[in-house]
C-alpha positions as CSV (number, residue, x, y, z in Angstrom):
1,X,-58.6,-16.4,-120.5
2,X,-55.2,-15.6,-120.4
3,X,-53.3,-15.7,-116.7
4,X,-51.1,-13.5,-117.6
5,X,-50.5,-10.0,-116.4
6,X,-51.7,-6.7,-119.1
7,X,-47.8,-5.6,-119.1
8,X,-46.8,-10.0,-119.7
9,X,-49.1,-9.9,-122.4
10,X,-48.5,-7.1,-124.1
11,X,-44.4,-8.1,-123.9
12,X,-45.3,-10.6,-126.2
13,X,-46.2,-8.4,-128.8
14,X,-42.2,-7.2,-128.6
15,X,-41.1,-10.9,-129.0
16,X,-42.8,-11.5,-132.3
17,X,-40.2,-11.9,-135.2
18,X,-40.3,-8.9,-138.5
19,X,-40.7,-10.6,-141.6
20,X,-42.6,-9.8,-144.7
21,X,-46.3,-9.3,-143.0
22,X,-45.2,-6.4,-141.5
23,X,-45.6,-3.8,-144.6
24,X,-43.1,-0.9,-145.2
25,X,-40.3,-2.1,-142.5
26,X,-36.5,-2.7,-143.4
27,X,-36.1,-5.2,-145.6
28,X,-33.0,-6.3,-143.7
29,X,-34.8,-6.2,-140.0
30,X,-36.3,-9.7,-141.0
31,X,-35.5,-12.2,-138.2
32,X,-35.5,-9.3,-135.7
33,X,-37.7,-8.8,-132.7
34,X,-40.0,-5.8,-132.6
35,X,-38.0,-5.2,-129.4
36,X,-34.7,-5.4,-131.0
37,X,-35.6,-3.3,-134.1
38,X,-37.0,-0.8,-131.5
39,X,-34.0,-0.6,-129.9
40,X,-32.1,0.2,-133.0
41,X,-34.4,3.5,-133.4
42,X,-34.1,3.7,-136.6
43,X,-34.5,6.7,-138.8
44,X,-37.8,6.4,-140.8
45,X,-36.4,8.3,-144.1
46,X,-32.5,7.0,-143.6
47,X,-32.7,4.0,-142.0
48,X,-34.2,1.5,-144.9
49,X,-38.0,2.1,-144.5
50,X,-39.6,1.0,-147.5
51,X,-42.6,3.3,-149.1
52,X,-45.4,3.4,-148.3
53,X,-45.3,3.2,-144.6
54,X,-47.6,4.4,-142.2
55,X,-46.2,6.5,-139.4
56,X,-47.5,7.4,-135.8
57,X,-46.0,10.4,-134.2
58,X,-45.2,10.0,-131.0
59,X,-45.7,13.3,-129.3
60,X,-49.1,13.7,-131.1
61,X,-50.1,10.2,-129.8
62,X,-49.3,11.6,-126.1
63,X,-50.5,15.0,-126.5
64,X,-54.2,13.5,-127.3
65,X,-54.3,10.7,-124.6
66,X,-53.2,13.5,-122.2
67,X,-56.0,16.1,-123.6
68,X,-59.1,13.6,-123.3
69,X,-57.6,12.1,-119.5
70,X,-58.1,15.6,-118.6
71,X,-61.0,16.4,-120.3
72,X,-63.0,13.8,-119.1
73,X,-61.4,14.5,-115.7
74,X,-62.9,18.5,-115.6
75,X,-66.8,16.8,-116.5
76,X,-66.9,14.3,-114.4
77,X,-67.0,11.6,-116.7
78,X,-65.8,8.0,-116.6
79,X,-63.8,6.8,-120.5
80,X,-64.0,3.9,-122.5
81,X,-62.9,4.7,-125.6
82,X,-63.6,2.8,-128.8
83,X,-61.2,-0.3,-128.9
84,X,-62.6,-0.5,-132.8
85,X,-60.8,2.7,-133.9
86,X,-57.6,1.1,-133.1
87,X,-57.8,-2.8,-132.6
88,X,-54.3,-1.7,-131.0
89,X,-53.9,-3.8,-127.5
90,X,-50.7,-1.5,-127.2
91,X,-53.2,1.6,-127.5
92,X,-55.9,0.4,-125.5
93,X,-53.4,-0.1,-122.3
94,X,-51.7,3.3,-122.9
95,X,-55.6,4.7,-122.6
96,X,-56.0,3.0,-119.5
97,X,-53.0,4.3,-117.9
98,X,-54.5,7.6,-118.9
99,X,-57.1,7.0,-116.7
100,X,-59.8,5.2,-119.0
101,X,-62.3,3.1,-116.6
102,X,-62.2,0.1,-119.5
103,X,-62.5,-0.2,-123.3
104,X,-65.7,-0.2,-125.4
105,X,-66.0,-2.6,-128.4
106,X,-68.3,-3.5,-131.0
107,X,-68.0,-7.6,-131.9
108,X,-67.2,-10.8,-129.6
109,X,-64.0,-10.8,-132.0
110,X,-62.5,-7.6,-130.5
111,X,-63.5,-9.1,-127.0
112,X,-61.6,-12.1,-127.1
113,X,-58.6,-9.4,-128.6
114,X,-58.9,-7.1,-125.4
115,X,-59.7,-9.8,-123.2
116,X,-56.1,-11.5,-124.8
117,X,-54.0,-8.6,-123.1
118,X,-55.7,-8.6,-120.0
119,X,-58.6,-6.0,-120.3
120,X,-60.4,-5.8,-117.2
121,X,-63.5,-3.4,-118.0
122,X,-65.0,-3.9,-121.8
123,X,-68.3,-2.1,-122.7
124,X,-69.4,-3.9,-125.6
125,X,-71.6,-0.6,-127.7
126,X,-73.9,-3.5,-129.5
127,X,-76.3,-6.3,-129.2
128,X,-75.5,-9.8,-128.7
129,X,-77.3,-12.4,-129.5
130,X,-75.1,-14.9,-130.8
131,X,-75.1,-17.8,-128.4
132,X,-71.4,-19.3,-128.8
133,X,-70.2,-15.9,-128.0
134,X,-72.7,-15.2,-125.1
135,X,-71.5,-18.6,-123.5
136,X,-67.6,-17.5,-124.0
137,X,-68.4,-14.1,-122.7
138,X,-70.0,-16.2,-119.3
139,X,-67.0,-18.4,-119.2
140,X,-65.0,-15.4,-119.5
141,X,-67.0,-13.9,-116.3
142,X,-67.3,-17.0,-114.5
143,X,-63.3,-17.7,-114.5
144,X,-62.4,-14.1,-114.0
145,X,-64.3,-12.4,-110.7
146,X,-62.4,-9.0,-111.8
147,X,-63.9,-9.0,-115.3
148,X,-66.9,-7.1,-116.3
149,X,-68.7,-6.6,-119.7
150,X,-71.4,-4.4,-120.6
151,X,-73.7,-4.6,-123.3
152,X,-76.6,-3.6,-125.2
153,X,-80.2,-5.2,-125.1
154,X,-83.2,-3.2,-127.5
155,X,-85.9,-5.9,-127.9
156,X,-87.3,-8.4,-126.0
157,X,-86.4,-11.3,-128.8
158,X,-83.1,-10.6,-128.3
159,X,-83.6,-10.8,-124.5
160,X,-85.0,-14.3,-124.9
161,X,-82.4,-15.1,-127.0
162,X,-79.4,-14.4,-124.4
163,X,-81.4,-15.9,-121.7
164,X,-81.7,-19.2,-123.8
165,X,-77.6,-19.1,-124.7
166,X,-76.8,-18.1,-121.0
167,X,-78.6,-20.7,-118.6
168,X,-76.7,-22.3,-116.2
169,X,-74.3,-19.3,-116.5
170,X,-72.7,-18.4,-113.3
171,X,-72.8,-14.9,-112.9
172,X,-75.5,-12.5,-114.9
173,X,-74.4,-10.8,-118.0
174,X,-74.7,-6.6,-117.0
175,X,-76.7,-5.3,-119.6
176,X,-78.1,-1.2,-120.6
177,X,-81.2,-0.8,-122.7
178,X,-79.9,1.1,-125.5
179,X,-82.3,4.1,-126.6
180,X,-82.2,4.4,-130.3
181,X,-81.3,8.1,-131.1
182,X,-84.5,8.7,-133.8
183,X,-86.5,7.0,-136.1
184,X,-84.6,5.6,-138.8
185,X,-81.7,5.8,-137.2
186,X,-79.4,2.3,-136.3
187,X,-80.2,0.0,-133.3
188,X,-82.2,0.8,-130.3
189,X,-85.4,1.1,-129.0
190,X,-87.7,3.5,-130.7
191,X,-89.7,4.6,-128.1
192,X,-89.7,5.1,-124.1
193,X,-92.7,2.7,-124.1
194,X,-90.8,-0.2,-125.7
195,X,-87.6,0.1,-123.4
196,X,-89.9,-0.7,-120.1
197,X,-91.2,-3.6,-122.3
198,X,-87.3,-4.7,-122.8
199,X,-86.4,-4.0,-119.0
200,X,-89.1,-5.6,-118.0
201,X,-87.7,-8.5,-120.1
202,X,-84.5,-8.1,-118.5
203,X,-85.8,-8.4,-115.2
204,X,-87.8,-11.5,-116.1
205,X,-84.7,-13.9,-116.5
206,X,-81.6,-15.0,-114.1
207,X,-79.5,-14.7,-116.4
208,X,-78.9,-11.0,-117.0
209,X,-79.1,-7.7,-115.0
210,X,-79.8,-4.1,-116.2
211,X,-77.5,-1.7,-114.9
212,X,-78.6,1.3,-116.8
213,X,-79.4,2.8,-120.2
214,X,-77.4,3.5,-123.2
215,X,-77.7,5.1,-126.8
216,X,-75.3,7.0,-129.6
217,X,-76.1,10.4,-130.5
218,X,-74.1,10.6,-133.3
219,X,-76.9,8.9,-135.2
220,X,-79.3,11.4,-134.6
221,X,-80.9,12.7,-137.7
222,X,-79.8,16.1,-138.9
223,X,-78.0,16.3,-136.0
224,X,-77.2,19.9,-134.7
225,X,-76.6,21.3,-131.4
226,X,-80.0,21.3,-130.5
227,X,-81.6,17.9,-131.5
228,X,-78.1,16.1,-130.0
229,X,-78.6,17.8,-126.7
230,X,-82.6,16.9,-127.0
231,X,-81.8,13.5,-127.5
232,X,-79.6,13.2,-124.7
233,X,-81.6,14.3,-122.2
234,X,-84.4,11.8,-123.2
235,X,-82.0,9.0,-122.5
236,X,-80.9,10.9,-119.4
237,X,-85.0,11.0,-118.4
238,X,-85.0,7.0,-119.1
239,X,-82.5,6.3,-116.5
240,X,-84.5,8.7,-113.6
241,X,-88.0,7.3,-114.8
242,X,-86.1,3.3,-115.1
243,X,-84.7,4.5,-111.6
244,X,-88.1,5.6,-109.9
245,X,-89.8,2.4,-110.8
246,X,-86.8,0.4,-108.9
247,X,-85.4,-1.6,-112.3
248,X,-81.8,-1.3,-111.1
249,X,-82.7,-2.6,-107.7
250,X,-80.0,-5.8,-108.5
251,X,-76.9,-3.2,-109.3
252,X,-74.5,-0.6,-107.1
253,X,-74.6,1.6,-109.5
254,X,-76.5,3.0,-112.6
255,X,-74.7,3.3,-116.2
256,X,-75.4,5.8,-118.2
257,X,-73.0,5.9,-121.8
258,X,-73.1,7.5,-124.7
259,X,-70.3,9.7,-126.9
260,X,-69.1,9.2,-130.2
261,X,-66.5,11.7,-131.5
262,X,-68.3,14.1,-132.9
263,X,-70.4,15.7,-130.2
264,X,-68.8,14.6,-127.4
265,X,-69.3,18.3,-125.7
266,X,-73.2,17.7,-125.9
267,X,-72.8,14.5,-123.8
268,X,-70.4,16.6,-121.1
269,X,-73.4,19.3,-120.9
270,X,-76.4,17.2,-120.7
271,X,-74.6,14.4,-118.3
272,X,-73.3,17.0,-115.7
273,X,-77.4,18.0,-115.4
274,X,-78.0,14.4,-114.4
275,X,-80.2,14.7,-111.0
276,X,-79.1,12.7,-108.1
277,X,-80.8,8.7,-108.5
278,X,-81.0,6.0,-105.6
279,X,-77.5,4.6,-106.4
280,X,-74.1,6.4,-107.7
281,X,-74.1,7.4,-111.3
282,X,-71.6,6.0,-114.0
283,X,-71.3,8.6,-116.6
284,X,-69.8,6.5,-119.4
285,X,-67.7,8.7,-122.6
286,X,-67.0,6.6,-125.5
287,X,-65.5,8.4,-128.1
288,X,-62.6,6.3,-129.8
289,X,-61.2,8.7,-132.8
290,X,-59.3,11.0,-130.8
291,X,-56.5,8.7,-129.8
292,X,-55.2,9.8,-133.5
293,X,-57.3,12.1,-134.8
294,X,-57.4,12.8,-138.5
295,X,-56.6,15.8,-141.2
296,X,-59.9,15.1,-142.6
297,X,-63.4,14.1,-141.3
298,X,-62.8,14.1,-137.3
299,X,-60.8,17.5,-137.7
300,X,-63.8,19.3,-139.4
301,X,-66.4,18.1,-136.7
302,X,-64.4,17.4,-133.3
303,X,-66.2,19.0,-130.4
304,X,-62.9,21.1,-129.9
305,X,-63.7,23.3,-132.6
306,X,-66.8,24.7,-130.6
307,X,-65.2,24.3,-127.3
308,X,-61.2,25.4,-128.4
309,X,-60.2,26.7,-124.5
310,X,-60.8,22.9,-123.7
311,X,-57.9,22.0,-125.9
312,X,-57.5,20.6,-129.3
313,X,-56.3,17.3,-130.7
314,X,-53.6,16.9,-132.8
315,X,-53.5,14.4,-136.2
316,X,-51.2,11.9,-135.6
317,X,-51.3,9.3,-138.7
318,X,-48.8,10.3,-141.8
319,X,-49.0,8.0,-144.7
320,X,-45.3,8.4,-146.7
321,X,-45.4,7.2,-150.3
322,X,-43.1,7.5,-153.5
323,X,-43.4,9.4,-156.2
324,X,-42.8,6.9,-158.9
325,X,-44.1,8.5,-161.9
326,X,-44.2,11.5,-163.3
327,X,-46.1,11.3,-167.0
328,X,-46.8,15.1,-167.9
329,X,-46.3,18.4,-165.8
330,X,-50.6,18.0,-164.6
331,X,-50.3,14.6,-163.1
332,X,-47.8,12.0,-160.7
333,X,-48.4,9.3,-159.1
334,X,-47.7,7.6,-155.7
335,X,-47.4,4.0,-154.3
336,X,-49.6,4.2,-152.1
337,X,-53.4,3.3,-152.8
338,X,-56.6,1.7,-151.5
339,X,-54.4,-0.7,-149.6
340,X,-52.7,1.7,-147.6
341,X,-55.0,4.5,-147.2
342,X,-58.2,5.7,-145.6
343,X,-61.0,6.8,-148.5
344,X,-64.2,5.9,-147.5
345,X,-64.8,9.5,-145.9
346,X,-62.2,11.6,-148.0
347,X,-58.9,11.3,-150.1
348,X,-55.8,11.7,-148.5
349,X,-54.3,15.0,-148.1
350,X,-51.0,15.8,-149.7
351,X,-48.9,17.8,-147.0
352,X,-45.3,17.7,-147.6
353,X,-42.7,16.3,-150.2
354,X,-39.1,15.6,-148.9
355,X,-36.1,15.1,-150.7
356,X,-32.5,14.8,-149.6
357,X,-34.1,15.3,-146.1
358,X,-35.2,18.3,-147.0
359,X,-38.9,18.6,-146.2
360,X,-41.0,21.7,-147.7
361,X,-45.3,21.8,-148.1
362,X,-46.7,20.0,-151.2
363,X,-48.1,23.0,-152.6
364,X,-49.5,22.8,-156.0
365,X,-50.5,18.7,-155.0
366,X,-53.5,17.3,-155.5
367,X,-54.9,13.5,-154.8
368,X,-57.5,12.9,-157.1
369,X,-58.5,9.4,-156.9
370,X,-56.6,5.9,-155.5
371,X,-56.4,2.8,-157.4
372,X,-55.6,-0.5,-155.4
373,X,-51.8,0.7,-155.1
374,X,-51.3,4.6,-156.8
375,X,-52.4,7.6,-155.6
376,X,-53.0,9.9,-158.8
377,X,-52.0,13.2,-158.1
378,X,-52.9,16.6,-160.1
379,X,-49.9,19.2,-159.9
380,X,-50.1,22.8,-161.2
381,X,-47.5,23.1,-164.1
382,X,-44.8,24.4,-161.8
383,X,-45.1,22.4,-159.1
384,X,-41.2,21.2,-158.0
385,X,-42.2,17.2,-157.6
386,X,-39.8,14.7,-159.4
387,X,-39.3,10.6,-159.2
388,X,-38.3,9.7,-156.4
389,X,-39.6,12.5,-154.1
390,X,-41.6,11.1,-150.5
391,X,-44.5,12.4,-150.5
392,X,-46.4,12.9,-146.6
393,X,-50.2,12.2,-146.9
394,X,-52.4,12.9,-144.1
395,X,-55.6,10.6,-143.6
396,X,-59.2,10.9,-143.2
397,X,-61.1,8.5,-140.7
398,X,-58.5,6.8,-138.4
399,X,-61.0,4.1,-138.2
400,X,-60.4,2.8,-142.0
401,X,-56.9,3.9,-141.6
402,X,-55.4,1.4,-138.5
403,X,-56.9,-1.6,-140.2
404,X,-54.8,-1.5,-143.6
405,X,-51.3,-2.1,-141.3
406,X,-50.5,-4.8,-138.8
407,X,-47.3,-3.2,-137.5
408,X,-47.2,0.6,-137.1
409,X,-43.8,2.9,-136.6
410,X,-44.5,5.4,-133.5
411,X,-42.3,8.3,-135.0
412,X,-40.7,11.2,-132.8
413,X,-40.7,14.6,-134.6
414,X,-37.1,14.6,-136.4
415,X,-37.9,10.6,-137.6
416,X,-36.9,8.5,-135.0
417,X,-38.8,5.1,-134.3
418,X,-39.0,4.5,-131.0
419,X,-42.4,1.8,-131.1
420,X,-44.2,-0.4,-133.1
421,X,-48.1,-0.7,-132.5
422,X,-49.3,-4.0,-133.5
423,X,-53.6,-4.1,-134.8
424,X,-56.0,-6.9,-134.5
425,X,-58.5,-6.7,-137.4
């Protein structure tokens, strides 16, 4: 573990050198710091940007840390957002300032990221059972008395198998039975049955402690309003029945997580109807997406759209390519592809062509497909779209969008780079 201080550790990030990793920067910034090219604030469009490049907008960036601070304020509810969204160490310590109690991750990998910049609080939303993780993880906790991790346990093999990796650790590894959210669905336990089995595994070995109970309802099947909120209070009736039987005797306080980005209201409504239990209640949010929302997939189905006098988020990512070819009136194409661009949930969305920093809406465009490094674009015969023209793309599932760029531009409103966010994939 590093000794270093979040704010020392993340300074590094501003002494690394620009060279060609970094795609879409100045060609003539190589040899600079990220700190110095920073302080240049350079114009994205005038200032030697190469397409495509992946942009950040500043204010939209701020606008949705602020929103879900205060959400999660008005509900009562403790955040760890999803580190895997962004793999962003910049990110996650911007979302702890706004008031997030730690960060959840998925893989040991993204651990040793966080725990790299200083991350106190990690809530790891998966099992572990891999034992040259587990016995980092325990180092990790046994050097560190101001580190905790959280993680998922759903079957009594995979207890045995942490106990095995973690004897002679010196502290227990806190652990949540994680309720699977239906039948066929992803990990958990299936039934309510099974998780006292697995608790009472828990209990059963030195090496780890259950502090509560855990599940995602976005993998609820057919999930609606009503089979979300059903599902929810199940897991909520798991923590008072695991409560009444005295299975979180060993903690201070009783976890409770879930939330995903979807149906994040569903989790405020059922969580604020939990009854009072023998010890203080952690009501644990998760959702990762909103930190840049999208103009696809997380705009269609963000709780805000059912709730819109909480707020709404804002889509922060713009992908800028080049119009580099323009073969017939019906069709262009870009250069940007597969390698630049979230598809896995949608194709990007044409928004705006600018020329001669003149910016106007890209009616008439189309992206139709993406090969490794074109978009192809269908345009209506008299659409105005010629060689050379940038070409603003907005992106469906941040998740698949922060991992295609190692060095972001944060972007204020008239073009001005004032940051770089670095990613750890």
């Amino acid at each position: 573990m590093t000794a270093e201080s979040p704010s020392e550790a993340l300074a590094r990030l501003a002494e690394d050198r620009v060279d060609h990793r970094f795609k879409g920067l100045p060609p003539d910034a190589d040899g600079l710091t990220v700190a110095e090219l920073a302080a240049q604030r350079r114009n994205l469009f005038t200032d030697g940007f190469t397409t495509p490049v992946l942009a950040l907008s500043a204010e939209r960036l701020e606008h949705n840390l602020r929103l879900m601070e205060t959400y999660s304020e008005r509900h009562g509810l403790a955040f760890a957002p999803h580190g895997k969204t962004s793999m962003a160490p910049q990110l996650f310590q911007r979302q702890i300032e706004h008031g997030a109690w730690g960060i959840t991750l998925a893989v040991p990998h993204q651990v040793r990221v966080a725990r790299s910049f200083g991350t106190r609080r990690v809530f790891l939303a998966n099992e572990l059972v891999d034992p040259a993780a587990l016995r980092w993880i325990s180092a990790e906790l046994d050097s560190d008395p101001g580190f905790r991790l959280i993680c998922y346990v759903d079957s009594v093999r995979g207890v045995e198998l942490m106990d095995a990796a973690l004897r002679g650790a010196g502290r227990p590894l806190d652990v949540v039975v994680e309720l699977a959210a239906g039948d066929g669905a992803r990990t958990g336990v299936r039934t309510e049955a099974e998780c006292a089995a697995v608790a009472d595994a828990v209990a059963a070995v030195p090496t780890l402690r259950l502090v509560g109970v855990a599940g995602y309802e976005g993998e609820v099947p057919d999930a609606d309003p009503e089979r979300v909120h059903a599902w929810l209070r199940r897991l909520v009736s798991l923590a008072v029945a695991f409560d009444k039987d005295g299975r979180f005797d060993g903690t201070d306080e009783v976890v409770v997580s879930a939330g995903g980005s979807a149906w994040f209201d569903a989790v405020a409504d059922v969580f604020a109807e939990i009854p009072e239990l023998s010890l203080p209640v952690l009501k644990l949010l998760r959702s990762g997406a909103y930190v840049s929302h999208d103009d696809g997939h997380y705009r269609k189905i963000t709780p805000f759209n059912r709730v819109p006098e909480e707020g709404t988020l804002e889509p922060a990512f713009r992908l800028w390519t080049q119009i580099v070819s323009r073969p017939s009136p019906e069709q262009a194409f870009a250069n940007a592809g597969k390698r630049d661009a979230a598809y896995d949930l949608h194709l990007p969305f044409a928004q705006v062509v600018r020329r001669e920093g003149a910016e106007r809406p890209a009616d008439g465009i189309e992206v139709t497909g993406l090969s490794d490094q074109h978009a192809w674009l269908r345009t209506g015969p008299e659409t105005d779209l010629e060689v050379g023209d940038w070409l603003g793309l907005g992106l469906s599932h941040p998740c698949t969008s922060f991992d295609k760029w190692q060095l972001i531009p944060v972007v204020e409103a008239d073009g001005t780079v004032v940051d770089y966010i670095r990613t750890y994939f």
